[in-house]
PAVOKOL-294617 format. One line per 8 residues: number of its first residue (from 1); their letters; for each residue x, y, z of C-alpha. Coordinates in Angstrom, 1 decimal. Layout:
% PAVOKOL-294617
NUM	a	X:Y:Z | ...
This chain:
% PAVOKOL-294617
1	xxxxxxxx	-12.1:8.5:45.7 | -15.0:9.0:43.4 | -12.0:10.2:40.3 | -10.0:6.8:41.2 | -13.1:4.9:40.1 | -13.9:7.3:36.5 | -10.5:6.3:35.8 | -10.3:2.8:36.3
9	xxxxxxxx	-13.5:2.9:34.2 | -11.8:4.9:32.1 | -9.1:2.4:31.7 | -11.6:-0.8:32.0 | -13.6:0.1:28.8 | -10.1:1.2:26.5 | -8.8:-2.1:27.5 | -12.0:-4.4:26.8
17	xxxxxxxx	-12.0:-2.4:23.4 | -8.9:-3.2:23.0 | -9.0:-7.4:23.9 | -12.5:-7.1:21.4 | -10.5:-6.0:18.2 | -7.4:-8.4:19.2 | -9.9:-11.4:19.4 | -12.0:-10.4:15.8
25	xxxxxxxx	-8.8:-10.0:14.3 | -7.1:-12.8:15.3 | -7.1:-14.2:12.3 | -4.1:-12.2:10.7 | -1.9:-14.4:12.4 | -3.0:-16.9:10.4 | -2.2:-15.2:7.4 | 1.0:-14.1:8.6
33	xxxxxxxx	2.0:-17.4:8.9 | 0.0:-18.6:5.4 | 2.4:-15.9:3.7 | 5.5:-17.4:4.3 | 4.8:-20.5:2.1 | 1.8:-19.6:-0.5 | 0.5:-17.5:-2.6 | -1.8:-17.9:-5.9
41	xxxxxxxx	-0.6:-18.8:-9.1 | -1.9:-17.9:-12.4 | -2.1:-19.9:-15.5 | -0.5:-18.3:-18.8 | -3.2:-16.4:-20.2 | -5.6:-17.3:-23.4 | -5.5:-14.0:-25.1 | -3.6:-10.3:-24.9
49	xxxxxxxx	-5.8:-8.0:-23.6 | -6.1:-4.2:-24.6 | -4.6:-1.7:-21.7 | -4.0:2.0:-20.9 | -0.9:2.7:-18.6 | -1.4:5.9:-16.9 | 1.0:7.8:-15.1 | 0.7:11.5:-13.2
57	xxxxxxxx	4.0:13.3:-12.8 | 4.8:16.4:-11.4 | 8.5:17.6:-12.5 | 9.4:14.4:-13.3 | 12.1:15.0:-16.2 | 15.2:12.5:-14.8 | 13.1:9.5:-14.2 | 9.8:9.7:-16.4
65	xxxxxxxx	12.2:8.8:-19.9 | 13.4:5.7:-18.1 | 9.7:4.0:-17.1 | 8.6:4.6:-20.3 | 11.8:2.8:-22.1 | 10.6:0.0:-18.9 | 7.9:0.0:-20.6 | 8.7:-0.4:-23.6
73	xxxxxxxx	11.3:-3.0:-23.2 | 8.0:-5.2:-21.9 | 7.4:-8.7:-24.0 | 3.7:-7.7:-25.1 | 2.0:-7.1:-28.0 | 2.4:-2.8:-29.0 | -0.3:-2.6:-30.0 | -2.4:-4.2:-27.1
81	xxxxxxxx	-0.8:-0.7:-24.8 | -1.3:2.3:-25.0 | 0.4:4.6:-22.4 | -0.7:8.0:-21.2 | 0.7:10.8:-18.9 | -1.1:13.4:-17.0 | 1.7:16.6:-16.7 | 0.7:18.0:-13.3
89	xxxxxxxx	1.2:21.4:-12.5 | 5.2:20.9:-14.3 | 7.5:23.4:-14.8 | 10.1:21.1:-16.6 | 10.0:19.6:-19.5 | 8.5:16.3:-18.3 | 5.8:16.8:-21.0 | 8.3:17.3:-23.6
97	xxxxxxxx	10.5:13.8:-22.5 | 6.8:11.9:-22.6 | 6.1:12.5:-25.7 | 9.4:12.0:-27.5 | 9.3:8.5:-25.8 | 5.9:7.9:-27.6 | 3.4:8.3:-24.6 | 0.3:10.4:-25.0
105	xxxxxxxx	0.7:13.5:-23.0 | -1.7:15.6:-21.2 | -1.1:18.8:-19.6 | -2.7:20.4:-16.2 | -2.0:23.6:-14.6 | -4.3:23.4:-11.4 | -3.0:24.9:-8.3 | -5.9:25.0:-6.2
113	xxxxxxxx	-6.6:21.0:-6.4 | -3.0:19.8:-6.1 | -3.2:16.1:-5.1 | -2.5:13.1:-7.8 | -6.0:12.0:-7.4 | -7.3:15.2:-9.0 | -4.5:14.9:-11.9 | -5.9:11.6:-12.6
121	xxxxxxxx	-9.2:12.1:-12.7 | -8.4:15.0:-15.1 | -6.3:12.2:-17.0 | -9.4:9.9:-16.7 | -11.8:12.4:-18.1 | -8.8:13.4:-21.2 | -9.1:9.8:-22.0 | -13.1:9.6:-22.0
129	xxxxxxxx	-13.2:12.2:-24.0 | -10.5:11.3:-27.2 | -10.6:7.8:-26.3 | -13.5:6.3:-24.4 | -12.8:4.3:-21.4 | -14.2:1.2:-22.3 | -11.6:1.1:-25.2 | -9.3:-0.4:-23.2
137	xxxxxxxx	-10.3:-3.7:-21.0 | -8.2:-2.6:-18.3 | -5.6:0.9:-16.7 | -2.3:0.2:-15.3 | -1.3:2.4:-13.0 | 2.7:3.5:-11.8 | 4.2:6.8:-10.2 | 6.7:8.6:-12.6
145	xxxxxxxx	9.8:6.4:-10.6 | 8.9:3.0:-11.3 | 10.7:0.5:-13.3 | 9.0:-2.5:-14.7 | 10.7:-6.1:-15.2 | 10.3:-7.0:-18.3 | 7.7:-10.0:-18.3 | 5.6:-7.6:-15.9
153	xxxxxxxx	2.7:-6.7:-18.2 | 2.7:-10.6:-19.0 | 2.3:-11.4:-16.1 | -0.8:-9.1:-15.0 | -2.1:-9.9:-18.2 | -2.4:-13.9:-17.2 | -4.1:-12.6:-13.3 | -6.2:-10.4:-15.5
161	xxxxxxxx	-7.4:-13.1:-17.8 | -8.5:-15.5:-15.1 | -10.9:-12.9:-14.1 | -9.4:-10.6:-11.7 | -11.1:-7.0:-11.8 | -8.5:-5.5:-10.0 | -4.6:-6.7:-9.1 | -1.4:-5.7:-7.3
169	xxxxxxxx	2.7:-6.5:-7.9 | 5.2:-7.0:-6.2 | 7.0:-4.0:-5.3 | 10.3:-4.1:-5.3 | 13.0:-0.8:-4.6 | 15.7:0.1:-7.2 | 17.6:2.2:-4.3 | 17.5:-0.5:-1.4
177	xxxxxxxx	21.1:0.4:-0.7 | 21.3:3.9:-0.3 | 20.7:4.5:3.5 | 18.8:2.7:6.5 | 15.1:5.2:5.4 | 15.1:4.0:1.9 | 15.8:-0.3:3.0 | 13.0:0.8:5.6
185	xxxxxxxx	10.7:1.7:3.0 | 11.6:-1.3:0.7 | 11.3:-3.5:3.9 | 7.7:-1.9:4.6 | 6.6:-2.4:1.4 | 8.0:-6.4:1.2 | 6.2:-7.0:4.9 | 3.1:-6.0:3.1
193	xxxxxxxx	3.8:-8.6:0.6 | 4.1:-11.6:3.0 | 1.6:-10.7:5.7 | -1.0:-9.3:3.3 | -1.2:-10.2:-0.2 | -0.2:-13.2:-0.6 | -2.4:-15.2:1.5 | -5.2:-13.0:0.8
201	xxxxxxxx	-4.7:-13.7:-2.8 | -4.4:-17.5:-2.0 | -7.6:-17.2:0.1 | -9.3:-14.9:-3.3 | -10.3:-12.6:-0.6 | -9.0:-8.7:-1.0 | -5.4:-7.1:-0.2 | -5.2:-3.6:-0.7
209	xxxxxxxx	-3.6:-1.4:-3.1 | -0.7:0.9:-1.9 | -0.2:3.8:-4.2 | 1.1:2.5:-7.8 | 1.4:-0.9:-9.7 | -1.8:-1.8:-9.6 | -4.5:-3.0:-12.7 | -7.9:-2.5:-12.6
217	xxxxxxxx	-11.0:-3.2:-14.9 | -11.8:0.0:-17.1 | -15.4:-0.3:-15.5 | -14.4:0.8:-12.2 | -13.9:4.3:-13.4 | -16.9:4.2:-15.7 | -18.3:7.0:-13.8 | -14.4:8.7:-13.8
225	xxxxxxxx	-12.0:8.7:-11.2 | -13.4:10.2:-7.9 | -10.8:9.7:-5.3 | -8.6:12.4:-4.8 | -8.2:12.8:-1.4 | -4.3:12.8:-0.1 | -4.2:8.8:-0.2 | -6.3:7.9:-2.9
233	xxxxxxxx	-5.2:4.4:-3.1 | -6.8:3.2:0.3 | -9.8:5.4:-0.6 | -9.9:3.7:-3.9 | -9.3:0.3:-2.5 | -12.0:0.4:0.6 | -14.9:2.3:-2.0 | -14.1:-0.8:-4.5
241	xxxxxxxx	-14.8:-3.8:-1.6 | -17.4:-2.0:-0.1 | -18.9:-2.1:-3.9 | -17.8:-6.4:-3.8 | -14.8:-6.4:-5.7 | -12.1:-8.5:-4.6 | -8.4:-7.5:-4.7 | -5.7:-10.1:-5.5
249	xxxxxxxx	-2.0:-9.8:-6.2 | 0.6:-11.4:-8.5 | 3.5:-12.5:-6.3 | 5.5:-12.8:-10.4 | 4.5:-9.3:-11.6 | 7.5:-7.8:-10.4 | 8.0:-3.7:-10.6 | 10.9:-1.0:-8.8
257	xxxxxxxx	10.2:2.4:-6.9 | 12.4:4.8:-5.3 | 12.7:5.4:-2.0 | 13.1:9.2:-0.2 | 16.4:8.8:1.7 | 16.0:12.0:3.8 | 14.7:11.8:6.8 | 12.8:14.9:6.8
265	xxxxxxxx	10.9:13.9:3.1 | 10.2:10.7:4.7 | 8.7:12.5:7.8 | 6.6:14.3:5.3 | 5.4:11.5:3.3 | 4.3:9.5:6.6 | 2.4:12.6:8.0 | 0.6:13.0:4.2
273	xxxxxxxx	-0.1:9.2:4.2 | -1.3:9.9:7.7 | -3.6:12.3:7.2 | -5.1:10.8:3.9 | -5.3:7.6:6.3 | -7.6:9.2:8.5 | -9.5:10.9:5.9 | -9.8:7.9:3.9
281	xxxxxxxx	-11.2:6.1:7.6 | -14.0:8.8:7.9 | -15.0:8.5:4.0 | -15.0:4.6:3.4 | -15.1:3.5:7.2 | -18.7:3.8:7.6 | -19.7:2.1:4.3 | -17.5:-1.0:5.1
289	xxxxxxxx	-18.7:-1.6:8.5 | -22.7:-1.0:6.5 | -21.2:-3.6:4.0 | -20.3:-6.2:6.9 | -24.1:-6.6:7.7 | -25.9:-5.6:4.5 | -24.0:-5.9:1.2 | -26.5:-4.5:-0.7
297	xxxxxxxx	-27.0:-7.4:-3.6 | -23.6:-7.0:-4.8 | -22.2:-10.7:-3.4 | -22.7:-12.3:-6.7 | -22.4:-9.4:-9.3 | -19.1:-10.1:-10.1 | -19.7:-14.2:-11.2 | -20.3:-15.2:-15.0
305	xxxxxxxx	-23.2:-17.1:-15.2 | -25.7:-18.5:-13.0 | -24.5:-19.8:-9.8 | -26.1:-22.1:-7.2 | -27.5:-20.8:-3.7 | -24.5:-22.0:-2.1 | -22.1:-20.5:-3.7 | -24.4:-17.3:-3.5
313	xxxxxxxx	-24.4:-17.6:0.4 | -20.6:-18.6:0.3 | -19.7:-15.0:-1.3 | -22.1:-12.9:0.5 | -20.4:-14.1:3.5 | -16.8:-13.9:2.1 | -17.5:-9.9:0.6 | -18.9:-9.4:4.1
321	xxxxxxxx	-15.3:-10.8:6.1 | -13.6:-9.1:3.3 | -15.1:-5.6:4.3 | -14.5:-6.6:7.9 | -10.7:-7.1:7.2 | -10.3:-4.0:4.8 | -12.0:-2.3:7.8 | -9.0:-3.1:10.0
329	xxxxxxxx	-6.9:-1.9:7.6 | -8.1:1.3:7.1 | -8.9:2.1:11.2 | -6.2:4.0:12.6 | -4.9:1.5:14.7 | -1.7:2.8:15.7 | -3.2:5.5:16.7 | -5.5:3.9:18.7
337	xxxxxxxx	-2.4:1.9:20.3 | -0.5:5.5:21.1 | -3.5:6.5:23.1 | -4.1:3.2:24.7 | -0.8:3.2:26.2 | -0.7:6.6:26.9 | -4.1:6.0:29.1 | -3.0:3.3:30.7
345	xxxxxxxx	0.4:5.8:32.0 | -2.1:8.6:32.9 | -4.7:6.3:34.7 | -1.9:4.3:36.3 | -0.1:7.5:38.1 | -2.8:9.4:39.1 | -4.2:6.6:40.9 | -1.1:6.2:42.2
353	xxxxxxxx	-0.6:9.6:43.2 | -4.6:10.0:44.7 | -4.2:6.8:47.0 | -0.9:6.5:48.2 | 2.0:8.5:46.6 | 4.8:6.2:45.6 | 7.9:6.6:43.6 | 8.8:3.4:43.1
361	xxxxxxxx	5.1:2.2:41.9 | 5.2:5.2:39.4 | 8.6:3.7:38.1 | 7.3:0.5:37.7 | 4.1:1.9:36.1 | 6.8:3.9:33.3 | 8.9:0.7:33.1 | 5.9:-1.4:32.2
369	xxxxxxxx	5.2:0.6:29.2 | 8.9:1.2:28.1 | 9.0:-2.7:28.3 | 5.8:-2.9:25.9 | 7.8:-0.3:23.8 | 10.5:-2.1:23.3 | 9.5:-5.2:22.9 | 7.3:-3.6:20.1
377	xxxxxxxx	10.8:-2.7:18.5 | 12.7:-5.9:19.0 | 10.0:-7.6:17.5 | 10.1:-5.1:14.1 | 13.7:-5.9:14.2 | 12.9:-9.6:14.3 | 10.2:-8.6:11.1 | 12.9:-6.9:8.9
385	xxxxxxxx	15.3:-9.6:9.6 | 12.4:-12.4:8.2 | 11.9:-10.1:5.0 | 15.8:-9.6:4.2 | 16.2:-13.5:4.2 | 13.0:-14.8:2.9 | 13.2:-11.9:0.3 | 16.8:-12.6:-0.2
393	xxxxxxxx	16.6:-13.8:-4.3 | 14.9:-10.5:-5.3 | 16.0:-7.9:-3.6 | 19.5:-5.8:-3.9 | 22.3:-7.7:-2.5 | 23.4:-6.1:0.7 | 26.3:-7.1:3.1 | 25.8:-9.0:6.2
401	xxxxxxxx	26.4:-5.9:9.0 | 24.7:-3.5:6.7 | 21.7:-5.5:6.8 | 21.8:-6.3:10.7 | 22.0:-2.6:11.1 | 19.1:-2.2:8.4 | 17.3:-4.2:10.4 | 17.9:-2.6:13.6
409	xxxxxxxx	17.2:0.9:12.3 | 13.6:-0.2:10.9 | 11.7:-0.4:13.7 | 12.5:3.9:13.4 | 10.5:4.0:10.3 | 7.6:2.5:12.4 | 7.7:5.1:15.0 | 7.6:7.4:12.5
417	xxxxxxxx	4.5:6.4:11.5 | 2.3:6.3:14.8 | 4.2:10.4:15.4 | 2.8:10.9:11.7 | -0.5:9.7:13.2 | -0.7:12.0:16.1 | 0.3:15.2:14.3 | -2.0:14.7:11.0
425	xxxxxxxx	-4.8:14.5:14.2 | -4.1:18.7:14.6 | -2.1:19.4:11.3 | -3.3:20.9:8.3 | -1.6:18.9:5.4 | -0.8:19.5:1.7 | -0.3:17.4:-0.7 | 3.5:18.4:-1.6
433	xxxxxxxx	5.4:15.9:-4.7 | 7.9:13.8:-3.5 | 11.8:14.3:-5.1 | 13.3:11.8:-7.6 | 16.6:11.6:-8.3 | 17.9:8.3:-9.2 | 18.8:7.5:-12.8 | 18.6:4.3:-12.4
441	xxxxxxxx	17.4:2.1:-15.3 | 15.7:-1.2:-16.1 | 18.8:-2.9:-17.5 | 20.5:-1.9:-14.6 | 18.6:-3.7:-12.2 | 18.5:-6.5:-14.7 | 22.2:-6.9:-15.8 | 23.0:-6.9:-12.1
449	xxxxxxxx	20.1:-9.3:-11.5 | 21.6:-11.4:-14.0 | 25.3:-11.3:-12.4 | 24.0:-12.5:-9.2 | 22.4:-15.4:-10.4 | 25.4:-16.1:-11.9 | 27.5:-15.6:-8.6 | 25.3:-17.5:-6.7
457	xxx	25.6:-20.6:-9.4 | 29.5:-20.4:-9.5 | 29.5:-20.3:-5.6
């Protein structure tokens, strides 16, 4: 009898952890539902600012040309940009295809340190060296595959001049079509969008950054780039609010990625992002939940001017929610939801099985937590259904069945995630580069924006 009760108080204190981080973070639903209506607008900027793109590809030749010409396409002053690629560990020409389209190419052979944190911070340190960091106001970072709309540089540029230190876009996929991973991965990335950064914009509290199309003041890598773990974007993003920067996001700053479309690249990617998750928790947990109670003088650091004791109180208190919620971002959550339910199964049976054995309980025991499973996935479903239609005006036009079975299939990619979680717990994980194939172009997307307007006006 004596085991019965170490397992219900096994099962007592996993639960009240569990209804403790439901009830601090309750407040997500708020911004859930704030996301659907509202983001922040910025006003059309006083002045052209001064920035560095930089970009760190690894075999990279079919898409790197087509950025680039993205780039250039973009309504900004030349000579305000300046754009800079790091060659990682290439054995194609990417190098060569850089600099013919006029970027500033560095080269780095490095196989012992292969993730894209350590090629940029070997870009960083190439740029202190001929350049100087603080010669550009601000570094604009993308992945090899993007494609940027053309007002995009405009539009960071108008965030940037309000006074944001660092900003995300909107990230949009160029191969939305191709199969149910790659919608699943432009689906994930739009979700992001409404739940997260736009009302955390609208609130000027701090979204996070998720790998590429993101701007950031030059003096946050005044003392180089030092993230370089296997996500260095959540690493970066945590290390910059535990430090009382706020993150914000341009809902009108509008670039494309491309999506993996096989399943077993995709499985890949999730159990990288996995591990660098959990690595990034260990590094960067710690400080933020130090930075919820002390913040270290850093609430005001970021204000021009002097500023009255109220609003001094008002930001200490906001950086200290704002390390609270990147906090809950960064915690392995579905992790922790695997094991919870996974406990609960375990504690429930054996009890079960020590007091009086009984089939039918057992069943009822299994049936409880495939019912919590799959109302999990209807409501995904009911998630990626709310993004096609709210996202409708943006993203690639797909046909009605396709998308219900889009839809359907997306709660997949989600699973995926909390198996990627479990494995990157015992797995030893390389950073490997992801494949890109699609020749897509700017002007493609464009044109065929463009035609769909003009559909939709006819209609």
């Amino acid at each position: 009898m004596e085991i019965v009760v170490v397992l219900n108080a096994i099962w007592t204190v996993v639960s009240t952890i569990s209804k403790i981080i439901s009830k601090t973070l309750w407040y997500k639903n708020i911004f859930k539902y704030v996301g659907v209506v509202a983001t922040r607008k910025f006003k059309p900027a006083k002045q052209y600012h001064k920035y560095a793109i930089i970009v760190a590809a690894r075999n990279e030749r079919t898409v790197i040309g087509n950025l680039i010409d993205s780039i250039k396409r973009q309504n900004y002053p030349e000579d305000k940009l300046d754009i800079f690629v790091v060659a990682d560990n290439c054995t194609d020409d990417t190098a060569a295809i850089a600099r013919e389209m006029g970027a500033i190419c560095y080269e780095r052979f490095d196989n012992e340190h292969r993730t894209k944190g350590y090629a940029l911070q070997y870009l960083v340190e190439c740029i202190r060296r001929d350049y100087g960091i603080d010669a550009y106001e601000g570094y604009i970072l993308f992945d090899a595959d993007n494609l940027l709309a053309p007002d995009y540089l405009e539009q960071m540029n108008n965030a940037f001049d309000a006074g944001e230190k660092i900003i995300t876009s909107y990230r949009n996929t160029k191969n939305f079509d191709d199969n149910w991973i790659a919608a699943s991965y432009g689906v994930h990335w739009l979700r992001t969008v409404r739940n997260e950064h736009r009302p955390r914009s609208l609130f000027h509290l701090a979204t996070r950054i998720q790998g590429t199309g993101f701007l950031f003041a030059h003096e946050l890598i005044k003392d180089g780039w030092n993230w370089v773990s296997l996500t260095e974007d959540r690493a970066f993003c945590a290390d910059a609010v535990a430090k009382g920067y706020k993150i914000s996001y341009n809902h009108d700053a509008i670039f494309y990625d491309e999506q993996p479309v096989s399943l077993r690249i995709a499985m890949r990617q999730r159990i990288r992002w996995a591990k660098g998750h959990l690595q990034a928790f260990g590094e960067i947990g710690p400080k933020l939940f130090g930075h919820i109670f002390v913040t270290g003088g850093v609430a005001s650091i970021h204000e021009k001017g002097k500023i009255s004791i109220w609003k001094r109180i008002f930001n200490n208190l906001r950086l200290r929610f704002m390390s609270l919620d990147i906090l809950s971002n960064v915690y392995p959550r579905a992790l922790f939801t695997f094991f919870k339910r996974l406990i609960y199964l375990i504690v429930k049976i054996s009890v079960i099985c020590i007091l009086a054995p009984n089939v039918s309980k057992i069943g009822a025991t299994v049936l409880t937590v495939l019912w919590w499973n799959a109302e999990t996935y209807l409501k995904t479903t009911l998630v990626a259904l709310y993004v096609y239609i709210i996202e409708q005006k943006r993203i690639q036009k797909i046909g009605f069945f396709k998308t219900l079975w889009f839809a359907a299939t997306f709660p997949i990619f989600d699973i995926m995630g909390k198996i990627a979680l479990v494995v990157a717990m015992f797995m030893k994980v390389e950073w490997k580069p992801i494949p890109h194939d699609s020749n897509v172009k700017i002007t493609d997307l464009t044109d065929k924006a463009k035609n769909n307007k003009e559909k939709q006006k006819i209609s």
